[in-house]
RODO-2510 file (C-alpha; in nm, 4 decimals, decimal comma):
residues 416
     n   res          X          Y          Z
     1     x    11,3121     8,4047     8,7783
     2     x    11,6366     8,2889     9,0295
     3     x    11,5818     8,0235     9,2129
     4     x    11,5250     8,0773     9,6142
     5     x    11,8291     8,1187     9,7407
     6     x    11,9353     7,7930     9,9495
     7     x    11,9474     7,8244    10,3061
     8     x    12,2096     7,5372    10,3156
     9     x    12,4481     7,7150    10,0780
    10     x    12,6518     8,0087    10,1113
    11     x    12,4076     8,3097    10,1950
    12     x    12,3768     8,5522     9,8587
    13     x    12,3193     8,8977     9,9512
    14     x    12,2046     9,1354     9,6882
    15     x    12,3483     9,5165     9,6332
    16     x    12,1705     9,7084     9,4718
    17     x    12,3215    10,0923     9,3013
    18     x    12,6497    10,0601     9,1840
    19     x    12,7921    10,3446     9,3249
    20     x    13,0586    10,4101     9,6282
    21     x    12,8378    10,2950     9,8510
    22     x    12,7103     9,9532     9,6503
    23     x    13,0323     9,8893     9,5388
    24     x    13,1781     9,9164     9,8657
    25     x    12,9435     9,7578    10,0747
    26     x    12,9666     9,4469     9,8303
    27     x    13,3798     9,4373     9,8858
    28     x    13,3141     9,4160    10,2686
    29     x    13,0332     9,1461    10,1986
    30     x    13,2793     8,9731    10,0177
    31     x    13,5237     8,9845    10,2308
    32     x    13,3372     8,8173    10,4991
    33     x    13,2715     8,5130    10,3254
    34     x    12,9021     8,5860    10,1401
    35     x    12,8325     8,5720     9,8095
    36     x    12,7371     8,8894     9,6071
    37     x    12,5828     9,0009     9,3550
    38     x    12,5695     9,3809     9,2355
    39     x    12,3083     9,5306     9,0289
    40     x    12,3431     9,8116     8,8726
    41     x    12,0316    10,0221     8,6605
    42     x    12,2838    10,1570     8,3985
    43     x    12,5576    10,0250     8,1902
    44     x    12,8506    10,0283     8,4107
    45     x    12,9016    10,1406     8,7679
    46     x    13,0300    10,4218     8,9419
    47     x    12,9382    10,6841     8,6662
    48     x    12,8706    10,9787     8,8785
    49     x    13,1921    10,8743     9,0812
    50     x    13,3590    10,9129     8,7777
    51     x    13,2277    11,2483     8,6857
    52     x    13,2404    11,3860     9,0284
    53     x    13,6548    11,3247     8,9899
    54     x    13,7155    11,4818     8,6176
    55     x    13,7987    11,8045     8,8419
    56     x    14,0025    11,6459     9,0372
    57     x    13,8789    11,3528     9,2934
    58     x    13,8183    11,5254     9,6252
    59     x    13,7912    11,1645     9,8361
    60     x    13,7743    11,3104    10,1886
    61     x    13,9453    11,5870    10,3884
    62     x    14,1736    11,6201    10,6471
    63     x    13,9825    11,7445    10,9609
    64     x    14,0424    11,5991    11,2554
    65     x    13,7477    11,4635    11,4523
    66     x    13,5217    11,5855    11,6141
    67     x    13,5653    11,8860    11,3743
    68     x    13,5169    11,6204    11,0689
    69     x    13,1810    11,4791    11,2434
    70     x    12,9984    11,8728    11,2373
    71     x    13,0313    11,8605    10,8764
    72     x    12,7075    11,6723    10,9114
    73     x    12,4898    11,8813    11,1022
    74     x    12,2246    11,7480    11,2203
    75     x    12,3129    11,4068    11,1892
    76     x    12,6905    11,4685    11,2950
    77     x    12,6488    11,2224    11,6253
    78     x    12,4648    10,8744    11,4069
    79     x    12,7362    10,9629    11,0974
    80     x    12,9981    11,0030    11,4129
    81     x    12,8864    10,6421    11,5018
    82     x    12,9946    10,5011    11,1110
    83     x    13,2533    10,6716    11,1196
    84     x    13,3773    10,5303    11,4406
    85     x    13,4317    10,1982    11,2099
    86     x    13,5156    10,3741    10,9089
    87     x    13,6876    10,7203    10,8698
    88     x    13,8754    10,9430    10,6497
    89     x    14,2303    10,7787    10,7334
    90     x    14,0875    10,4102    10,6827
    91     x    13,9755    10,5655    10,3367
    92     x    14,2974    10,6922    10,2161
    93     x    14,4550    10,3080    10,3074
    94     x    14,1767    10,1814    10,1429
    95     x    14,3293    10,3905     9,8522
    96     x    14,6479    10,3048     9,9138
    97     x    14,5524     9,9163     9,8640
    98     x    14,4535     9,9610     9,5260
    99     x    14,7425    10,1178     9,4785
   100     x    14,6199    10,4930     9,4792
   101     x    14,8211    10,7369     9,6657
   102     x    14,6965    11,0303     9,8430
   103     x    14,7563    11,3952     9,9473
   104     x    14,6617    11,6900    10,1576
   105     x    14,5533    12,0016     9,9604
   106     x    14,6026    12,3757    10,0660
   107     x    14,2386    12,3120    10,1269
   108     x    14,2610    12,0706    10,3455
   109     x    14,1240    11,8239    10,1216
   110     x    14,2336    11,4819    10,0131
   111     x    14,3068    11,3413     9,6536
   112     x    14,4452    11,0974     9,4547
   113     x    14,8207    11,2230     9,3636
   114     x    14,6915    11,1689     8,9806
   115     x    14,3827    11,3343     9,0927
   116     x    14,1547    11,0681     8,8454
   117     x    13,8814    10,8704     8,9118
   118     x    13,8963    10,6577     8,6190
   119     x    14,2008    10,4427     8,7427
   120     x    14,0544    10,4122     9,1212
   121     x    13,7032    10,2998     8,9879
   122     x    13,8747    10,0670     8,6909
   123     x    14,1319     9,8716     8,9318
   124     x    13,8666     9,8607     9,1723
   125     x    13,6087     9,7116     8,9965
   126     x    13,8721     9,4133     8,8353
   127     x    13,9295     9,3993     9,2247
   128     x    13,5391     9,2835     9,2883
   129     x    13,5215     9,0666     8,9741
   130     x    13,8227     8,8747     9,1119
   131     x    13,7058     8,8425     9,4576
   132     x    13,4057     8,7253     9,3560
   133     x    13,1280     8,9605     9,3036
   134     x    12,9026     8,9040     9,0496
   135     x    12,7775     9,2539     8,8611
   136     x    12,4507     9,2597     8,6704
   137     x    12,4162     9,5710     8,4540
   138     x    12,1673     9,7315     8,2986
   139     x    11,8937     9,5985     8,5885
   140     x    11,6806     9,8511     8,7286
   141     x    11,5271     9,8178     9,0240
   142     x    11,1078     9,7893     9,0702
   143     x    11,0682     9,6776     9,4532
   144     x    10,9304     9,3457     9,5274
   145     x    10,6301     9,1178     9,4341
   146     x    10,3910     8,9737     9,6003
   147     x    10,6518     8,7222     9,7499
   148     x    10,9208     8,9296     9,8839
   149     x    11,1667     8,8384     9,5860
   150     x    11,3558     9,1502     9,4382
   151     x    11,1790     9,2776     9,0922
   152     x    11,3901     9,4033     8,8281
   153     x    11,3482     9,5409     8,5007
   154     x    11,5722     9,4440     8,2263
   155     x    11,6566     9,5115     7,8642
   156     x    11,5395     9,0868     7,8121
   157     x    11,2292     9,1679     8,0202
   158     x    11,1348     9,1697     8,4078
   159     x    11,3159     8,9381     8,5981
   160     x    11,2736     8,8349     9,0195
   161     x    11,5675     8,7642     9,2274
   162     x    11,5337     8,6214     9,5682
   163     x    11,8175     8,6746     9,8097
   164     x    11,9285     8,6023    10,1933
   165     x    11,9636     8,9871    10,2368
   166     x    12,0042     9,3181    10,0412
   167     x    12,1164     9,6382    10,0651
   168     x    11,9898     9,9317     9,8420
   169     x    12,2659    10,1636     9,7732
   170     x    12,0369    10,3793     9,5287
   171     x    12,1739    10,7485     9,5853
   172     x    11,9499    11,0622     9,6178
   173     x    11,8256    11,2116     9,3368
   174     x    12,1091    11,4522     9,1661
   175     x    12,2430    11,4062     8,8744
   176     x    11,9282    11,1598     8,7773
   177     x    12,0694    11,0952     8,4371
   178     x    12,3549    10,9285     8,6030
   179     x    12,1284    10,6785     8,7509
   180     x    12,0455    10,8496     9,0859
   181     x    11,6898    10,9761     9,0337
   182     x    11,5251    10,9664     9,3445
   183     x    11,2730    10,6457     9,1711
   184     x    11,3303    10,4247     9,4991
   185     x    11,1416    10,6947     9,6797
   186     x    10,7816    10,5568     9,6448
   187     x    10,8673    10,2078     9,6345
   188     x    11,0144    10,2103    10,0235
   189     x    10,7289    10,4426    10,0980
   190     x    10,4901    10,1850     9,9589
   191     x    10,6461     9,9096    10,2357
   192     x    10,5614    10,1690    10,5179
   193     x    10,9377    10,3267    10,5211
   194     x    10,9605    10,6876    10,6022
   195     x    11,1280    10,8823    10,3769
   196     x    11,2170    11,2787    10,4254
   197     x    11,1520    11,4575    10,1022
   198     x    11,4376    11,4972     9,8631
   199     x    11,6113    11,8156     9,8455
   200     x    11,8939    11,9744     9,6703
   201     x    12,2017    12,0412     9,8102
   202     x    12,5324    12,2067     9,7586
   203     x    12,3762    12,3520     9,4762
   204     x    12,3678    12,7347     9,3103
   205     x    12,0505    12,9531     9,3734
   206     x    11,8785    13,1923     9,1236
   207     x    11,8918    13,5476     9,1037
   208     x    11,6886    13,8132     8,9115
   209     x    12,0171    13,9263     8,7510
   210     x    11,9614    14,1951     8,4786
   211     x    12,0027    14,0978     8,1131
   212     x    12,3302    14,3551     8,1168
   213     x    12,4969    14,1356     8,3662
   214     x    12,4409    13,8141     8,2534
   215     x    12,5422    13,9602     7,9043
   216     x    12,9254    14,0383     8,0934
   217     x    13,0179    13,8752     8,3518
   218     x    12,7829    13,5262     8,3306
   219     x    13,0555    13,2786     8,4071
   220     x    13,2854    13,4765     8,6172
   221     x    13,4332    13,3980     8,9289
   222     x    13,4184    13,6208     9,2419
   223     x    13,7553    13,5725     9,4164
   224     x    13,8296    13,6302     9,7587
   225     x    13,5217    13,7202     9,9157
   226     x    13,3576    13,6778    10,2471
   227     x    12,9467    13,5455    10,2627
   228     x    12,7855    13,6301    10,5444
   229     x    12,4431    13,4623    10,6520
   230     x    12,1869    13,3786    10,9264
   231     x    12,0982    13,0391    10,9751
   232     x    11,7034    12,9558    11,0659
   233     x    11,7868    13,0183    11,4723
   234     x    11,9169    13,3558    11,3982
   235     x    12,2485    13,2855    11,4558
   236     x    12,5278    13,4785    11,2395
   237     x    12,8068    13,2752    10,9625
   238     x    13,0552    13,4047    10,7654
   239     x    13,2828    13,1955    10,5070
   240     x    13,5790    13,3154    10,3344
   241     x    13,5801    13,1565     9,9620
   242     x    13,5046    13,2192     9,6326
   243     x    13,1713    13,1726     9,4167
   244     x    13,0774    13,2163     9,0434
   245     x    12,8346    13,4364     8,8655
   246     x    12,6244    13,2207     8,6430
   247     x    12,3188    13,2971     8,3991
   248     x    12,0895    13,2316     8,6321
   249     x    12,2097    13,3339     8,9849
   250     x    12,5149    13,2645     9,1936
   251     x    12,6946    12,8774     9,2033
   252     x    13,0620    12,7668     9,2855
   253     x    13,2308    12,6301     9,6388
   254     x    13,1222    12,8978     9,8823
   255     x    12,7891    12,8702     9,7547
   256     x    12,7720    12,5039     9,8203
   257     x    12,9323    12,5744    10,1456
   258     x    12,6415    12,7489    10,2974
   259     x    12,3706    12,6306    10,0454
   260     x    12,1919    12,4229    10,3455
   261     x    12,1218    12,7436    10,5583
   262     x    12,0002    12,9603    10,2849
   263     x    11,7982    12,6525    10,1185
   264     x    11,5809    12,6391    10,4492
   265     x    11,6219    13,0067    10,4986
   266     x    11,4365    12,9704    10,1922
   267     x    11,2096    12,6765    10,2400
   268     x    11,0886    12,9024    10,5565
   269     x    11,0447    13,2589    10,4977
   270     x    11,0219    13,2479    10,1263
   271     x    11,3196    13,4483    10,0782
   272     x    11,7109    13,4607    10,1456
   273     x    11,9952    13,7150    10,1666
   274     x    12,3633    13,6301    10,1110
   275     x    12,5697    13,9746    10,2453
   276     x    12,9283    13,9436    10,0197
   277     x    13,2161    14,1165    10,1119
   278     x    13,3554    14,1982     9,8209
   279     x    13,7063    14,3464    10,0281
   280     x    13,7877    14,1671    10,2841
   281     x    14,1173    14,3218    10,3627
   282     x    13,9994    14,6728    10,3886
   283     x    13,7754    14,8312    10,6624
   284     x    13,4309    15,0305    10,5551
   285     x    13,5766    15,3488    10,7098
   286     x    13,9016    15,2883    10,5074
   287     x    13,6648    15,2324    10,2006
   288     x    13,4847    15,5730    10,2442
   289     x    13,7933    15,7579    10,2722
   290     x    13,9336    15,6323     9,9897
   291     x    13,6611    15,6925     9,7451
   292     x    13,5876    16,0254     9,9046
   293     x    13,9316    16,1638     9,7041
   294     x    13,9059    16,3322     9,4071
   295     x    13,7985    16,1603     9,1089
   296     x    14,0291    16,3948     8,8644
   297     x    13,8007    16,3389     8,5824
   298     x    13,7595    15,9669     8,5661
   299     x    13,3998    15,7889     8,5964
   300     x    13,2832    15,6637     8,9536
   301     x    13,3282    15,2913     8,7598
   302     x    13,7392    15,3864     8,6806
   303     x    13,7488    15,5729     9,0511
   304     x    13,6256    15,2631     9,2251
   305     x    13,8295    15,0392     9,0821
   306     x    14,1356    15,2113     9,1311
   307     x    14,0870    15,3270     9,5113
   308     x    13,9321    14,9865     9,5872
   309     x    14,0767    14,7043     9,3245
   310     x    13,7731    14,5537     9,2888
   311     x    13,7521    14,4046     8,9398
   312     x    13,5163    14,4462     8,6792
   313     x    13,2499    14,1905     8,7947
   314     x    13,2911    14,2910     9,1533
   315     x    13,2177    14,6529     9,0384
   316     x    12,9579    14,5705     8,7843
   317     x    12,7722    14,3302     9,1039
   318     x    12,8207    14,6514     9,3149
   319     x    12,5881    14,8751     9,0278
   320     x    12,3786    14,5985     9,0182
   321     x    12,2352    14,5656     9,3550
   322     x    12,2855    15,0025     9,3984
   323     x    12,1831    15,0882     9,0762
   324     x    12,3887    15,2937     8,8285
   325     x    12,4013    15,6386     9,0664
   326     x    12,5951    15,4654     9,3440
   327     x    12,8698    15,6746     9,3019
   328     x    12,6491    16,0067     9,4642
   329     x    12,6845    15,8116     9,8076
   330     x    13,0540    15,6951     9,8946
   331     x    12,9429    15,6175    10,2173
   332     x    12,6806    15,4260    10,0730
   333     x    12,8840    15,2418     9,8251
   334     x    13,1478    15,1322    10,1343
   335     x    12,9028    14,9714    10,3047
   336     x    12,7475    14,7929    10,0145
   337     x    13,1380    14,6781     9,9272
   338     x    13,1672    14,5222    10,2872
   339     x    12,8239    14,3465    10,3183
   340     x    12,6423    14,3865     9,9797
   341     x    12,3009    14,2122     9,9370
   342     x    12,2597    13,9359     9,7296
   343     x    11,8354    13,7996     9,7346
   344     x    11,7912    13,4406     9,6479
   345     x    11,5114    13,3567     9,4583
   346     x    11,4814    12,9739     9,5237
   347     x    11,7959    12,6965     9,5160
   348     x    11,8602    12,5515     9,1404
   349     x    11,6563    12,2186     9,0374
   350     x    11,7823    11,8761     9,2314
   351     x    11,8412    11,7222     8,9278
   352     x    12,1689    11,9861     8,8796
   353     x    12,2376    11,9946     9,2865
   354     x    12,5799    11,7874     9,3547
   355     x    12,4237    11,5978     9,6130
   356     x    12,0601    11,5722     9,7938
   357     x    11,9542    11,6371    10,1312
   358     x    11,6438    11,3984    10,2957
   359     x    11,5796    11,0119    10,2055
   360     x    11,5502    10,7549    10,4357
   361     x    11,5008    10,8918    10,7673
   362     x    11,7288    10,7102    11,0349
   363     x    11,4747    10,6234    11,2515
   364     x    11,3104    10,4093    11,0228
   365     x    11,6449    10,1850    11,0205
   366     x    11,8362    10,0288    11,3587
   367     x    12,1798    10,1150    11,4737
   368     x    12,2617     9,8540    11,1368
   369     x    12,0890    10,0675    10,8938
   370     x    11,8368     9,7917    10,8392
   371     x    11,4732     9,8654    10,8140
   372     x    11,2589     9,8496    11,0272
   373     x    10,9356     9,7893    10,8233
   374     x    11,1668     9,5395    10,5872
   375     x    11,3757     9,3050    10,7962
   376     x    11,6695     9,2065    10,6119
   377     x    11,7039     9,4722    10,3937
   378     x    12,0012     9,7430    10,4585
   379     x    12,0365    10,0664    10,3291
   380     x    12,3874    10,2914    10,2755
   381     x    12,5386    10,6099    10,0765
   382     x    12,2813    10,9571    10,0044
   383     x    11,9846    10,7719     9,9732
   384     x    12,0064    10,8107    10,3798
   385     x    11,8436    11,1324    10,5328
   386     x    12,2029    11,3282    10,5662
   387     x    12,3849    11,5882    10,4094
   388     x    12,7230    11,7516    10,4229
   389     x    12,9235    12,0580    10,2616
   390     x    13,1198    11,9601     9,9817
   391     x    13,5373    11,8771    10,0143
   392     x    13,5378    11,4717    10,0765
   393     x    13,2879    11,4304    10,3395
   394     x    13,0092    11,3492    10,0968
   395     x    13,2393    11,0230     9,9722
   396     x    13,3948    10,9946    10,3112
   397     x    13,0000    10,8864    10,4612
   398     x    12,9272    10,6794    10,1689
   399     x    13,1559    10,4567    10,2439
   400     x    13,1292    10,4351    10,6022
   401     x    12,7587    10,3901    10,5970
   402     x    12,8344    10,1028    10,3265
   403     x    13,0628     9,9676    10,5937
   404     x    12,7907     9,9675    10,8840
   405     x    12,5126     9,8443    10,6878
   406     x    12,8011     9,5490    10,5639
   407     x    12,8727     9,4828    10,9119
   408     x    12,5083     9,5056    11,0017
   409     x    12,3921     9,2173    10,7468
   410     x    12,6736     8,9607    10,8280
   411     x    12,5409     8,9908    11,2281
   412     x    12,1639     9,0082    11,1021
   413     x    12,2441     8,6573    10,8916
   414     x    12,5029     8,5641    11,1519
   415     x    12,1871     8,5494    11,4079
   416     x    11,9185     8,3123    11,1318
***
């Protein structure tokens, strides 16, 4: 077991999760003058930063605020407040200092020009080791004992760490084999901290595809379409984007987009519809009129595609939700094309969700992120009750909780 930390000494403030969050929130410890140590349940940190980048590391996004803050939803005016101290253009100079340049996609999103993770977490990292952090791998967290000291289990056995302060930066519960799986839950809950229930978020939702489909197009992307929802106070979206067909329902960046509505469309009623428009640059009465001309032979399949370009998957969708005599009912088949039905079944699992909705509901922290029920002990990154859309903003209020709950510990031990 460590030995009590020494109230004379430099105050020692424990991180624990070694991800954005922990790994920034133990820079800006450092910086002001504490001494830190990181712990970290697998072998090496960051590992879901690192796989969230191998398509290319989407850091934040270009919105201006107060655009930027509504990413958030419901929680856009508290994540408004971090960001206040901590935004998207302190991020990309954060970048910049370790030497990691940044642009502006057609997206609007913001990468690294190299677009890698590997080089931002590895020069990083060296970064913290030469400041001064201290990183202890391989320790996995288990709450406290009976005398508030830290419990962790370890490959050499269980070992208790007593600190001035702490901040859990412990994710939600995606990706769980990654080291964010949702474990901390009951062990806040146990010390009287309310936590929302974990949910999954920008994540893909099933579909009772037939075998035929899955069979062709599983895999394939639908370009250049338009989703149309309701959220739960009736009120109408649309999104211009493009999803994938996958072997169990529907996935990809629109998807994600507007996963939150349909997930508690879903969580509700029981059901969801996502309406597609499959051709956005053509009206329904245009549509009509062009399949209403003369076939000369070919199948409805061969007609549609030529009068309409659809491709092969957006036909083969089309037959799927009309059912193979579609082509007796042009006017039928125009409308489908501009808002065509798509029922969810029920989102994918959390464990394959990008990110989580729910965690550690902000009321049960102050304006510092600290708990209420656990004085001196912060809290940063997903494991917080928010959630945002894919395309930076995820990353973007990692770090800028990390910063507030930094900020929040050096006035909490400031004030001892």
């Amino acid at each position: 077991m460590s030995s009590p930390a020494d109230p004379v000494a430099v105050p020692r403030v424990a991180v624990i999760g070694g991800g954005p969050a922990g790994l920034f929130a133990a820079e800006q410890l450092c910086a002001a003058g504490l001494a830190v140590d990181l712990y970290e349940a697998k072998g090496s940190p960051g590992r879901k930063f690192l796989i969230a980048g191998k398509g290319g590391l989407n850091l934040t996004h270009s919105d201006a605020r107060p655009l930027f803050d509504s990413r958030y939803r419901s929680q856009s005016t508290a994540v408004a407040s971090w960001l206040d101290a901590f935004d998207a253009d302190a991020l990309r100079r954060w970048a910049a200092g370790l030497g990691v340049e940044t642009y502006v996609g057609s997206s609007g999103r913001v990468f690294p020009v190299d677009r890698k993770a590997a080089p931002l977490l590895r020069g990083w990292v060296r970064r913290l080791k030469e400041q001064g952090v201290r990183f202890h791998v391989q320790h996995r967290w288990q709450g406290w004992d009976a005398d508030g000291a830290l419990r962790f289990a370890t490959a050499e056995g269980d070992t208790r760490v007593v600190a001035n302060a702490t901040v859990l930066a412990l994710g939600g519960g995606s990706w769980p084999q990654l080291g964010s799986d949702g474990s901390w839950v009951p062990l806040l809950q146990e010390r009287g901290v309310a936590v929302a229930p974990l949910q999954p978020a920008n994540c893909g939702f099933d579909v009772a595809w037939t075998p035929w489909f899955v069979q062709r197009h599983a895999g394939t992307p639908l370009k250049s379409v338009v989703a149309h929802w309701t959220d739960l106070q009736g009120t109408d979206h649309q999104q211009q984007g493009e999803c994938v067909v996958s072997e169990y329902g529907i996935e990809g960046s629109l998807v994600y987009a507007v996963s939150a509505d349909l997930r508690d469309a879903l969580a509700r009623d029981g059901t969801a519809t996502l309406w597609l428009d499959l051709v956005p640059g053509r009206s329904q009465e245009r549509l009509a009129a062009d399949l209403a001309r003369p076939r000369k032979g070919r199948s409805f399949g061969e007609h549609l595609r030529r009068q309409t370009g659809v491709d092969a998957v957006k036909a083969s969708l089309l037959f799927e939700v009309l059912g193979k005599e579609a082509g007796q009912d042009v006017d039928r088949v125009a409308a489908a094309l501009k808002r065509l039905p798509v029922v969810l079944q029920r989102p994918r699992p959390m464990a394959e969700a990008i990110s989580t909705a729910g965690g550690v509901m902000l009321p049960a922290m102050d304006a510092d992120l600290m708990l209420q029920a656990v004085p001196g002990v912060f809290c940063a990154g997903e494991m917080l009750d928010w959630e945002a859309p894919t395309g930076g903003y995820l990353l973007t209020a990692c770090y800028a909780s990390a910063q507030r709950a930094a900020d929040g510990v050096v006035a909490w031990l400031a004030a001892r």
